[in-house]
N, C-alpha and C positions, 0 to 999 in steps of 0.2 A: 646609613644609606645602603650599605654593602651588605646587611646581613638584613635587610627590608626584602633583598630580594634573592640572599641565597635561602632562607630558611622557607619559605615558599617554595621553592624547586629541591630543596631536599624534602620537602615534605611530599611533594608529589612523587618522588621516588620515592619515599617508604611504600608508597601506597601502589604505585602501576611498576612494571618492568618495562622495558623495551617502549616500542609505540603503542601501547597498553594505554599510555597517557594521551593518545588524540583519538581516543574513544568520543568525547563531547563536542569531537570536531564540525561535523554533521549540524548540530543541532546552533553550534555559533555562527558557518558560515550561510546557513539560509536564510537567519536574521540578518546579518550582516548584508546579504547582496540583495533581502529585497529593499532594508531601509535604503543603501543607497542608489535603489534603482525609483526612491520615490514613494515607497509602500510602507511609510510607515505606522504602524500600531504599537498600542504599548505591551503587548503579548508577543514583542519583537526583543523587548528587554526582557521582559519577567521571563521565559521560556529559556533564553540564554543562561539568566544569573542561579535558576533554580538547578537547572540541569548541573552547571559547574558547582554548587553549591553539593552536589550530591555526588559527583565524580571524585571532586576534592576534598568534601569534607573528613572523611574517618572513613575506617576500613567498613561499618555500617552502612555508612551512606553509600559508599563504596558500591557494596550488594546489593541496596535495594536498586541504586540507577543501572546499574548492569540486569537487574529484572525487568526492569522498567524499558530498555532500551528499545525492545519492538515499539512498545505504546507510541515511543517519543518519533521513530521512525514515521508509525501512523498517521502522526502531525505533523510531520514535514512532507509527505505525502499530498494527504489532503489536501495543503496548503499549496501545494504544487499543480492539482489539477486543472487548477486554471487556466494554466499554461498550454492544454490539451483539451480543453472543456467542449472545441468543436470535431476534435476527432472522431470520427465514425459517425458522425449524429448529420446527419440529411434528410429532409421533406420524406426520400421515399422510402428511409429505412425509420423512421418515427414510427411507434404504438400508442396511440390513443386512444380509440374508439373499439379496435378490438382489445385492449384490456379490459374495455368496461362490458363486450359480451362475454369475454372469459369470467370476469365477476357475476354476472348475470346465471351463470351456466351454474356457478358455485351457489349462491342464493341471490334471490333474485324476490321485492317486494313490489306492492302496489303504493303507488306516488298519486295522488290525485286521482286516481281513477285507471292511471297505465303503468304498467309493470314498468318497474326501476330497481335500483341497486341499493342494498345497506345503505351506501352513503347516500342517497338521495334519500331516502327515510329520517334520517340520520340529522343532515341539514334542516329537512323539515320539520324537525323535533328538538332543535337542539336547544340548549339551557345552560344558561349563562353560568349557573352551579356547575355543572357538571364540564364548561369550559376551563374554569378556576381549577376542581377537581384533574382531572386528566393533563392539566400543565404541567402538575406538579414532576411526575415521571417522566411526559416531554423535556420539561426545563433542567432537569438533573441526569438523564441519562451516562452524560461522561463522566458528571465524577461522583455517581456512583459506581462506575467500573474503575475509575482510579484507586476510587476507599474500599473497594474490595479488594485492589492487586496489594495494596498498604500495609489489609489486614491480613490478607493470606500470605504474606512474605514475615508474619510473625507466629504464623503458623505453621506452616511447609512450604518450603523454599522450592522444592521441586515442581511443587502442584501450579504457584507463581511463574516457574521457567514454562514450564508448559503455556500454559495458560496464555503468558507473553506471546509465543510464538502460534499459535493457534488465533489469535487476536490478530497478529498480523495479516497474516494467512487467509482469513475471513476477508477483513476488509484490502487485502491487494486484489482476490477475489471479486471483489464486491464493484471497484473499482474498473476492472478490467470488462464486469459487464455491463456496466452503465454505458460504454463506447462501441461493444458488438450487439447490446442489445439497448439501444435507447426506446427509454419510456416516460411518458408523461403520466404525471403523479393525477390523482383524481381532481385536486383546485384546480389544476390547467384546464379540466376536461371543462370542470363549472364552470371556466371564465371564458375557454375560447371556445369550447364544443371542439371539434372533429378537427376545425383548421390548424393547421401549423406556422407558429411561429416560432422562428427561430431566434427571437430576439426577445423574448420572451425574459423576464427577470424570476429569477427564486420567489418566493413568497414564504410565508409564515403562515397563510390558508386565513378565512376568514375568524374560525374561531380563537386562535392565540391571538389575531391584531384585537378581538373584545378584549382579550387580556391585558393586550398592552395597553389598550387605551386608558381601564378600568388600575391598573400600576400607574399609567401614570411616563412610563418609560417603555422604550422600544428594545425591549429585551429580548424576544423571538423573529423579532423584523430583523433586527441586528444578527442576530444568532445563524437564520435560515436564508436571508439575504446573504449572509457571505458565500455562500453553497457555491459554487461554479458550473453546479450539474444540474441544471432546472430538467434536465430529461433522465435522471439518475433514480428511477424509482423502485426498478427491479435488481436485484431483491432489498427489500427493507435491512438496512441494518442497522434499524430503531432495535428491531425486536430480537436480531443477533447479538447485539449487546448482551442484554439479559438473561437470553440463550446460554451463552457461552459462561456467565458467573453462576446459573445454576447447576451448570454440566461439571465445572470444574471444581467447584464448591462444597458439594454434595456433601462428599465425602468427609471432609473438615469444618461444613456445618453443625450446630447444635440445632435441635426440634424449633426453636426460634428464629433464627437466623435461615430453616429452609423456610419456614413457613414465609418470612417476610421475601426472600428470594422469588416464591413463585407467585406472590403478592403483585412483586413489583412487575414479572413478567408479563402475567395476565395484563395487568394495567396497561404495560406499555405496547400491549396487542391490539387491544379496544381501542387504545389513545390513540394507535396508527391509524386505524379506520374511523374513526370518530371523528377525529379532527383534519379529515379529508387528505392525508399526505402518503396515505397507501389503500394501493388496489387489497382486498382480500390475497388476492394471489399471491401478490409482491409478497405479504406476510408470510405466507405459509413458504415461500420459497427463502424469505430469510431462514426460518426458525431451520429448516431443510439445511441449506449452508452450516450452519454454526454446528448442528448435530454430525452433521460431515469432514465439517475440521478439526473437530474435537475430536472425532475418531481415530481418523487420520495423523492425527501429529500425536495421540495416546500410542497407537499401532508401530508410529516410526519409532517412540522414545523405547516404546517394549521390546523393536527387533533389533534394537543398537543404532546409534544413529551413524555409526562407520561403514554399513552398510551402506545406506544413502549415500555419506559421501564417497564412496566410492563410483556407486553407481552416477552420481553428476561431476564425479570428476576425471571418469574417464568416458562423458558423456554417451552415457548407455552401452560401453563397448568396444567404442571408435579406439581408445587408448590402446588397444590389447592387440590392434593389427601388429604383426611382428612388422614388416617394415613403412616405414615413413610414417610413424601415429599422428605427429602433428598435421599431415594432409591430410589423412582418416578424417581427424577433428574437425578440421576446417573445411569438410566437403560433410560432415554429420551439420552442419551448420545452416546447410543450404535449406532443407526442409520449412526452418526454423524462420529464416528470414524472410522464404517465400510466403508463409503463413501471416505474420506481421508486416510485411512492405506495403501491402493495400493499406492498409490503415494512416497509412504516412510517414515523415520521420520522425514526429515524438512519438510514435510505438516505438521503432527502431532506437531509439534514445532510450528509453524506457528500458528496453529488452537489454541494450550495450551495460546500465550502469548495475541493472541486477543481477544480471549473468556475470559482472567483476565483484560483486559483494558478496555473491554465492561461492564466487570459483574460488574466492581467496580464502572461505570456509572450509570447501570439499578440497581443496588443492591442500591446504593445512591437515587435515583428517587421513588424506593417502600418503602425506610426508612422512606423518606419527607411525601410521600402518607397516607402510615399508622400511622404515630407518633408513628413506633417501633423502635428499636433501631435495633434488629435483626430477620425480620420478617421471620417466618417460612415458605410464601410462596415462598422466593427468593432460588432458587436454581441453577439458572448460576452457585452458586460458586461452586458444587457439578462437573459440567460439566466440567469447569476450572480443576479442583482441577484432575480428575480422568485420564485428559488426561495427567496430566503431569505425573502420574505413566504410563502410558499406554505408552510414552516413553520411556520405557526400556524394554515396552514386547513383546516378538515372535509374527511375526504377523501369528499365530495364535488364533483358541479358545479357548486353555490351556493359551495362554499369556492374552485373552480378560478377561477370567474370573476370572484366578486370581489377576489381575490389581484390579480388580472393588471390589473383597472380601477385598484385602488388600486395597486399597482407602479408603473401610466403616471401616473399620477396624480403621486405625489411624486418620479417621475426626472424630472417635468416644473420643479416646484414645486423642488425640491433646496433642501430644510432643513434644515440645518445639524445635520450636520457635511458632508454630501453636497458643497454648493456648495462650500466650505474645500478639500476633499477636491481637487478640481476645478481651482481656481485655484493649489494649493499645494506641488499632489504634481506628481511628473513624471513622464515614461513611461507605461509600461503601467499604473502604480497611480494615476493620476487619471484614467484614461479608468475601469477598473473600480471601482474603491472608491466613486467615489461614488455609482452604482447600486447595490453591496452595499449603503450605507446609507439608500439610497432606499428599498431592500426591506427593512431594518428598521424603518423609519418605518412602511411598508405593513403588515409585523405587529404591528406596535404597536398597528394602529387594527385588526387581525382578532382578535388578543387581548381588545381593549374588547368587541368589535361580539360574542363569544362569550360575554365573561363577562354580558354585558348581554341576550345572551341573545335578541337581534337575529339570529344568525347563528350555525345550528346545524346 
């Protein structure tokens, strides 16, 4: 019984150090709180057991889920949009009608007898063959970015970290303009024309329900129906996918493997437009995205990535005021919040939890730099820390500024669990955690200060 469950935990120590071991934390507790918030699917279990199978198994597996770990973020992401699927999206910030003169502007055909769009040619010509045909890349688009990251982690391990992280980076990207920039995909346009609704459901478009009908199963209804972003269609990152395994790939392709690479590409280009779920536009501004982060994150790995962290850890500077840097930090902060506060508090949630998984990176990176333990130019954690009081305040500038007095206030004071946090954690997560929980302490008392009606 006793050695059921010491040889288990000495095994995970052969393999992680330190908190190295709740690397798979993430991807357990999101299963965990939506099943028991009611949401259960069985991609609730497999995603948990797969992940830990690969954390835990062997110093192999080990590697390839540490390559893997943006992808897996990707998925909990996603999965999480839902939660925010109405932010920024309103009647008078909606694009319908002009995407489809933007499309017009690009090419533009004759429908009956009046000028219409590819996709209205397209619709009016379509073929039940070439439905079946063009599923095939719709239907498989994710895992064949998985069986590429699979196969390229047994060919170059670097090109895989990259790769990871450029994947990310796309689709956080990709993400964030679906809420500053909401757009109705082209089905919407064919089913509702110009009007908007907001309540509107995902679809699968009419061509994949032939499919599904003709399967027999609801495998793209299922698929495209989970979506949460019915107005997510700029930019496509149908066709970023493929983008980004041809960009990365290149290199450690054989003449075979590109050929079938920009195979799949093309396909999944036509497929977008074809099967009515991207404007021309949307496409061309994905395939523009993935070209761009692949540069971008190629650019950051070739000038060192100590640079960067430097530069977000002492958030662009503010670190380097000789006195007071942590108010530098905390006042470099204010731009950031005013730009995200319209948007609601799940931006501001948003902004709090990736500015603490950034800052514990870049905060780790200037520790190594300087041979400090807690350098006083790292102030992400100050920016971390303030927005998470700033979640509980009016968006106004009686909420902006007392957020930010009482923030300084208890990163000073550091109330437990803050101080704990501090003396007990290592790395990058005792320099920031204990300001996230300074700035929980800070909304603790903006919570009071509202409900009491002090502070409205």
């Amino acid at each position: 019984m006793v050695d059921g469950v010491v040889k288990p935990i000495a095994h995970v120590r052969s393999l992680w150090s330190g908190w190295g071991a709740l690397s798979p934390l993430p991807f357990l507790a999101w299963p965990l709180l939506m099943v028991l918030a009611g949401h259960g699917r069985w991609d609730y279990v497999a995603f948990p057991v797969l992940c830990l199978g690969l954390a835990y198994g062997n110093a192999w597996t080990k590697r390839l889920f540490l390559m893997l770990y943006p992808l897996g973020l990707v998925a909990v992401l996603y999965d999480g949009m839902r939660f925010v699927k109405d932010v920024g999206v309103s009647p008078e910030r909606l694009h319908i009608c002009d995407l489809r003169d933007i499309d017009m502007s690009i090419a533009s055909v004759t429908v009956d007898g009046t000028r219409g769009t590819v996709h209205e040619w397209l619709q009016a010509h379509a073929s039940f063959g070439l439905d079946v045909l063009l599923a095939v890349p719709y239907g498989t688009f994710i895992f064949v970015t998985l069986a590429f990251a699979t196969h390229i982690y047994t060919k170059d391990q670097a090109v895989l970290r990259r790769f990871g992280w450029t994947f990310l980076l796309v689709n956080v990207v990709g993400f964030v303009t679906y809420h500053l920039y909401p757009a109705a995909p082209p089905w919407y346009f064919h089913a509702h024309g110009c009007g908007v609704d907001l309540a509107a459901h995902a679809s699968e478009g009419p061509n994949l329900a032939r499919v599904d009908a003709w399967l027999g199963i609801r495998y793209f209804a299922s698929m495209y129906g989970r979506s949460s972003d019915v107005f997510g269609a700029v930019p496509s990152l149908h066709v970023a996918y493929p983008m980004l395994v041809v960009l990365s790939g290149w290199h450690v392709f054989g003449r075979v493997a590109r050929g079938l690479s920009l195979i799949f590409l093309s396909s999944m280009c036509f497929a977008a437009v074809y099967l009515d779920h991207h404007w021309i536009f949307d496409v061309v501004l994905g395939l523009v995205l993935a070209v761009i982060g692949y540069l971008f994150v190629q650019a950051v790995a070739a000038r060192s990535l100590q640079r960067l962290g430097f530069a977000l850890g002492t958030w662009f500077g503010c670190g380097y005021v000789p006195l007071a840097p942590g108010t530098a930090g905390t006042l470099g902060a204010i731009p950031l919040y005013l730009a995200i506060r319209p948007h609601g508090t799940s931006a501001v949630l948003g902004a709090a939890v990736l500015l603490t998984v950034v800052g514990v990176w870049a905060a780790a990176r200037v520790a190594r730099g300087t041979g400090l333990h807690d350098p006083q130019i790292v102030v992400i954690d100050e920016v971390a820390g303030v927005h998470v009081t700033w979640l509980a305040a009016p968006a106004n500038w009686h909420g902006l500024v007392a957020g930010f007095v009482l923030f300084r206030l208890f990163d000073q004071l550091k109330p437990f669990p803050a101080r704990w946090a501090e003396r007990r954690l290592r790395g990058g997560m005792s320099i920031v955690l204990d300001d996230v929980f300074a700035g929980l302490w800070g909304a603790a008392v903006l919570v009071a200060l509202r409900f009491a009606g002090v502070l409205v």
